[in-house]
ZALONU-871194 format. One record per atom (N, C-alpha, C): atom name; residue number from 1; x, y, z; residue in one letter. Coordinates in steps of 0.05 Angstrom, whole numbers. Layout:
% residues N
atomo|num|c1|c2|c3|residuo
CA|NUM|X|Y|Z|a
...
% end
This chain:
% residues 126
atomo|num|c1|c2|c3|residuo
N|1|17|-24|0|x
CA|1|0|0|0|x
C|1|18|25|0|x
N|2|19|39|-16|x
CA|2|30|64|-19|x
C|2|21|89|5|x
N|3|36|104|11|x
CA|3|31|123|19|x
C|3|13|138|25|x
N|4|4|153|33|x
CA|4|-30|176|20|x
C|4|-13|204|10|x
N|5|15|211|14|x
CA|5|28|228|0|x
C|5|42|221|-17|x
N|6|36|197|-25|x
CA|6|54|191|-51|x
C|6|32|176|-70|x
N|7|-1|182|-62|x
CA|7|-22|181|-74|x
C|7|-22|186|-94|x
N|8|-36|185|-119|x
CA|8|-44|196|-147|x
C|8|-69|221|-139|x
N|9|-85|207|-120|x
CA|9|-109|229|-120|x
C|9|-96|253|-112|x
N|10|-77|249|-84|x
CA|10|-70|268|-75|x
C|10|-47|286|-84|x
N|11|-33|276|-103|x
CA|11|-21|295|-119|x
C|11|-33|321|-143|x
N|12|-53|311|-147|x
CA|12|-84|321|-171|x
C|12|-90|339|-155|x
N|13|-90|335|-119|x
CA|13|-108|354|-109|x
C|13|-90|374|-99|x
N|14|-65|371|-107|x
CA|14|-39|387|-88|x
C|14|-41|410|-119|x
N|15|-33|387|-145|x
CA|15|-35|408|-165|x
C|15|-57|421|-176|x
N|16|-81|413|-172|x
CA|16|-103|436|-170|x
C|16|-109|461|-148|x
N|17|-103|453|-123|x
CA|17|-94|472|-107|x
C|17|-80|492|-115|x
N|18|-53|488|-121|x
CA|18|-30|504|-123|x
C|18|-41|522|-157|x
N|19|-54|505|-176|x
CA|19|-58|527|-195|x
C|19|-86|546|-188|x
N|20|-94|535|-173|x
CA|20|-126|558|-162|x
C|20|-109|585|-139|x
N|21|-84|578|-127|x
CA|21|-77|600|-109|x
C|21|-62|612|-128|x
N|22|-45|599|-157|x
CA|22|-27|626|-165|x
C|22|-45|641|-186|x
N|23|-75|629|-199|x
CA|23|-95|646|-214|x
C|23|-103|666|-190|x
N|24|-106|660|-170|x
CA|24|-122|686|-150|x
C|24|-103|705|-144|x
N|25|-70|697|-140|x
CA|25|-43|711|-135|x
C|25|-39|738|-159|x
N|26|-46|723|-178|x
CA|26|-36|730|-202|x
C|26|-62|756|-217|x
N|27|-82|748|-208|x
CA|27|-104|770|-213|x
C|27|-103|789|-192|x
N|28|-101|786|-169|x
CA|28|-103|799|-148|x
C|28|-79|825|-152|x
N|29|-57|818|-163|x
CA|29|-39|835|-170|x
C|29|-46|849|-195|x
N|30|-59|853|-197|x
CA|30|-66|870|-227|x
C|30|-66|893|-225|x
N|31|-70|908|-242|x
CA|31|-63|946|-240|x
C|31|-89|952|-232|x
N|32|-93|970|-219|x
CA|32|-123|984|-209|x
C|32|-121|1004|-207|x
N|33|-97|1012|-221|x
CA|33|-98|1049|-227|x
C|33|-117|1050|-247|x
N|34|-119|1080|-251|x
CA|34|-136|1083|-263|x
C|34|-127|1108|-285|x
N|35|-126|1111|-302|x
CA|35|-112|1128|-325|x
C|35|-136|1156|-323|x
N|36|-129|1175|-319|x
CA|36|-141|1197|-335|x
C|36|-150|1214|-356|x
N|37|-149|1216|-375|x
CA|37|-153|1220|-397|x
C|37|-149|1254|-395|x
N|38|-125|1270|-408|x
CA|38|-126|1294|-404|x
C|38|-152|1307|-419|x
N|39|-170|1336|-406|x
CA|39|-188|1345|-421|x
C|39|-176|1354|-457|x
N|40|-188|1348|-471|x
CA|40|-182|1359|-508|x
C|40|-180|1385|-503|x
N|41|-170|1399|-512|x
CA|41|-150|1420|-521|x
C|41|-170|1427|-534|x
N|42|-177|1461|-523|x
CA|42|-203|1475|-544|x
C|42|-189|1503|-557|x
N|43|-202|1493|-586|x
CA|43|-191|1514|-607|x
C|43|-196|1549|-590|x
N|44|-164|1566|-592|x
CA|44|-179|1586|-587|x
C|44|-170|1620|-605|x
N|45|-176|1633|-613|x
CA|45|-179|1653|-634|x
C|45|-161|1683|-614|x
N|46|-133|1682|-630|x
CA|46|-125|1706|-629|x
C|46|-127|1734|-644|x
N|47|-119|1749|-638|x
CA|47|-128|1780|-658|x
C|47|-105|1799|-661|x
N|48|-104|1802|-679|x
CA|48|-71|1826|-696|x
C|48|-81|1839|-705|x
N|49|-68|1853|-707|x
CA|49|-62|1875|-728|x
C|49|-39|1895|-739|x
N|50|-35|1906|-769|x
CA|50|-22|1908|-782|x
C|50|-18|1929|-803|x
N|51|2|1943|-803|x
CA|51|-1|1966|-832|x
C|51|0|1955|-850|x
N|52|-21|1955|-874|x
CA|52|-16|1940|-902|x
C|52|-5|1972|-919|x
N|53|-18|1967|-943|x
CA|53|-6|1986|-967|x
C|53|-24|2008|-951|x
N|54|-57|1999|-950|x
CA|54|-85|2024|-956|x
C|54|-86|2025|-925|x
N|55|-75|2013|-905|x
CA|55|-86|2012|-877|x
C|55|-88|1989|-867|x
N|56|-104|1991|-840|x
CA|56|-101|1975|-827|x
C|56|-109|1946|-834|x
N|57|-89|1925|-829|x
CA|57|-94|1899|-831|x
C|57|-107|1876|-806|x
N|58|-131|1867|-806|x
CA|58|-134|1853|-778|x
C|58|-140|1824|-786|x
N|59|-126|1810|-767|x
CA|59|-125|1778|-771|x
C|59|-144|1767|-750|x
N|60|-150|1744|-749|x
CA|60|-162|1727|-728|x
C|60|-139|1705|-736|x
N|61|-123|1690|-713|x
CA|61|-116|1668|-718|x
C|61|-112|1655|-703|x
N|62|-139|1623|-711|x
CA|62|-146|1601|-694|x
C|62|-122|1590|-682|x
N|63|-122|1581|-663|x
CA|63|-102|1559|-644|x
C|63|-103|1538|-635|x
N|64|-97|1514|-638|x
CA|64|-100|1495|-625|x
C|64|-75|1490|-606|x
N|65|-75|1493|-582|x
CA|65|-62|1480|-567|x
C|65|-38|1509|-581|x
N|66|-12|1496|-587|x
CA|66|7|1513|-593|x
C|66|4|1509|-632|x
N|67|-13|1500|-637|x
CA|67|-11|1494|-664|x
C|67|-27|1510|-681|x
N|68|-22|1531|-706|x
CA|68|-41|1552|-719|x
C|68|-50|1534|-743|x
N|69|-83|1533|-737|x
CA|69|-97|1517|-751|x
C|69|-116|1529|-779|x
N|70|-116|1563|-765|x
CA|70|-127|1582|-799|x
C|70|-117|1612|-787|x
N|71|-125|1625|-812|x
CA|71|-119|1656|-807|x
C|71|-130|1666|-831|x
N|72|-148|1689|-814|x
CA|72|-174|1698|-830|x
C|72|-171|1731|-833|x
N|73|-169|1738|-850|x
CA|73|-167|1773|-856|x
C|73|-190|1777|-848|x
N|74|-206|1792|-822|x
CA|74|-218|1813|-821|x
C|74|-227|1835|-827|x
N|75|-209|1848|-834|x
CA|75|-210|1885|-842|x
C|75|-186|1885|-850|x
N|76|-189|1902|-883|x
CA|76|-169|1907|-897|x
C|76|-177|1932|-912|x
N|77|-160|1943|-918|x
CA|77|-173|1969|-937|x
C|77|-153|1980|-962|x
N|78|-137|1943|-970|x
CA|78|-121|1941|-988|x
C|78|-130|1931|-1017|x
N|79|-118|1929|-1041|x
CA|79|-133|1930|-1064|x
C|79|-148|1890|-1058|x
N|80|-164|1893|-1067|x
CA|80|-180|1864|-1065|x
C|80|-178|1852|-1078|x
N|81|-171|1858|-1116|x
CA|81|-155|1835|-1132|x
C|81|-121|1829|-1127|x
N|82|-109|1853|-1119|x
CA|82|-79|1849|-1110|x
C|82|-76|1835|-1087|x
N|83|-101|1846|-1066|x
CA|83|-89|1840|-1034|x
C|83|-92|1804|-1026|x
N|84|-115|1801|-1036|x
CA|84|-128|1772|-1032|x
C|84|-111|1753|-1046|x
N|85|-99|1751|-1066|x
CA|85|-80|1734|-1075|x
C|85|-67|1734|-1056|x
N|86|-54|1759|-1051|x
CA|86|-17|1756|-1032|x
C|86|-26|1746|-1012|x
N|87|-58|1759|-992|x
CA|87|-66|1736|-975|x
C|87|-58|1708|-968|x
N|88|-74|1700|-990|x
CA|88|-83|1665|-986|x
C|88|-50|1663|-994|x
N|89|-36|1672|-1012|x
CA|89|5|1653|-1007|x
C|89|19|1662|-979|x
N|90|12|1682|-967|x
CA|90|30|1690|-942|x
C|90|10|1666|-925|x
N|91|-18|1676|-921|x
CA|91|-20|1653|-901|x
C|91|-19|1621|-898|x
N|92|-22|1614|-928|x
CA|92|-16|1573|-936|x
C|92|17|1574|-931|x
N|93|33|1589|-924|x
CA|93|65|1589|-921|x
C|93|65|1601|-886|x
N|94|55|1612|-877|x
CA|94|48|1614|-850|x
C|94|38|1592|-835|x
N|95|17|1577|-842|x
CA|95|10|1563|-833|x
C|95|28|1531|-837|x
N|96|46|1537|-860|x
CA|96|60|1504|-862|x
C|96|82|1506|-844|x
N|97|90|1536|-844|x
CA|97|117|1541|-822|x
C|97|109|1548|-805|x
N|98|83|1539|-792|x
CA|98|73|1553|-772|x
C|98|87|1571|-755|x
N|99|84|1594|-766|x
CA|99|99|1619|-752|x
C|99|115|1628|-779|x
N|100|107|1657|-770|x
CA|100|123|1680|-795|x
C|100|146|1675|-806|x
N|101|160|1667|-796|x
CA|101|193|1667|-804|x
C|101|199|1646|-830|x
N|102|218|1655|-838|x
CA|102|218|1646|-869|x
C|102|200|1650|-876|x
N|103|175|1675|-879|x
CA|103|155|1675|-902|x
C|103|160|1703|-918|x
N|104|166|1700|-941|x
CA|104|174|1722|-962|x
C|104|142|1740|-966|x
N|105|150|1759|-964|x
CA|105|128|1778|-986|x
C|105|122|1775|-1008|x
N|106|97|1771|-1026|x
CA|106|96|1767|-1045|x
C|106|100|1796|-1060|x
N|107|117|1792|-1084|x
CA|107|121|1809|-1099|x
C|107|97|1824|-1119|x
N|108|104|1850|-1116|x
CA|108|73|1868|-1126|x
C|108|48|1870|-1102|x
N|109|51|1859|-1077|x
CA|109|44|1872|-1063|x
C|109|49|1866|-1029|x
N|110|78|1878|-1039|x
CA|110|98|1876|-1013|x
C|110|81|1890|-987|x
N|111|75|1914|-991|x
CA|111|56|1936|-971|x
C|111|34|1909|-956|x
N|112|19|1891|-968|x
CA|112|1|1886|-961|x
C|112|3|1868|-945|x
N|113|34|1844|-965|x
CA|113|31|1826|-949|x
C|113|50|1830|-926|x
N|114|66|1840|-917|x
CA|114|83|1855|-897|x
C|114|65|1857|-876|x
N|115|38|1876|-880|x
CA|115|23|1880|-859|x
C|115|7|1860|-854|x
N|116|2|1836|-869|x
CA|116|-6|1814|-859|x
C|116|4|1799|-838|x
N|117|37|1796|-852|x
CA|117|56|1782|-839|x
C|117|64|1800|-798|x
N|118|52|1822|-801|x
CA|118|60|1847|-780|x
C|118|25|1830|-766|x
N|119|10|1837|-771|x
CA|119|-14|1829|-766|x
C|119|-20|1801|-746|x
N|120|-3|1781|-762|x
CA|120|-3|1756|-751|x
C|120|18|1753|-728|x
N|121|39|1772|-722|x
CA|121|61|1775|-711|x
C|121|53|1784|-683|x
N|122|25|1800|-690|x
CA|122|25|1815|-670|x
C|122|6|1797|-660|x
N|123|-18|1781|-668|x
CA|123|-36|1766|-647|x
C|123|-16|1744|-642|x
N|124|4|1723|-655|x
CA|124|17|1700|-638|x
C|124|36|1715|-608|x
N|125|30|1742|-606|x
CA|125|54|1758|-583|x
C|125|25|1755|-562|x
N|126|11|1745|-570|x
CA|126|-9|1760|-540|x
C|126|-7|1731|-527|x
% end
């Protein structure tokens, strides 16, 4: 007669034991932190302004977070087939370099886009 610790049943019941305490060991240690989720970042609208050729130039320009997402001429009192071209190239080159630097004046209407570029200079300072 064998043993009762050198049993078959009782080895079955040693290794069902031992894997029911390291599943409870092993869950029991689990993470129960809990992650936060920082609040989203809300777009918010700065304001410039600028001497063009005819006067004053005023921008709005959206923000996300630290990132310039548009920039919208307000008030201009520069030519409207000259000014609006130089517009839309100063600000699609503003917006890829986000931020003024390295953005050239467009030629033929340096006055305008200057005060654009002065415009937008002046709302990213606030």
């Amino acid at each position: 007669m064998m043993s009762f610790i050198q049993s078959k049943s009782f080895k079955s019941g040693m290794a069902i034991l031992f894997a029911l305490l390291l599943a409870f060991t092993v869950t029991g240690c689990g993470d129960t932190s809990t992650e936060e989720e920082a609040p989203a970042a809300e777009p918010h609208t700065l304001t410039g302004s600028g001497e063009g050729y005819a006067g004053t130039i005023t921008v709005e320009v959206e923000m996300l977070e630290d990132e310039i997402q548009s920039i919208e001429v307000t008030e201009s009192s520069d030519t409207p087939g000259i000014a609006d071209g130089a517009f839309d190239a100063v600000i699609g080159k503003i917006i890829e370099n986000q931020g003024t630097e390295d953005v050239d004046v467009v030629s033929g209407a340096t006055g305008s886009s200057q005060g654009l570029l002065d415009a937008v200079e002046d709302a990213l300072a606030q």
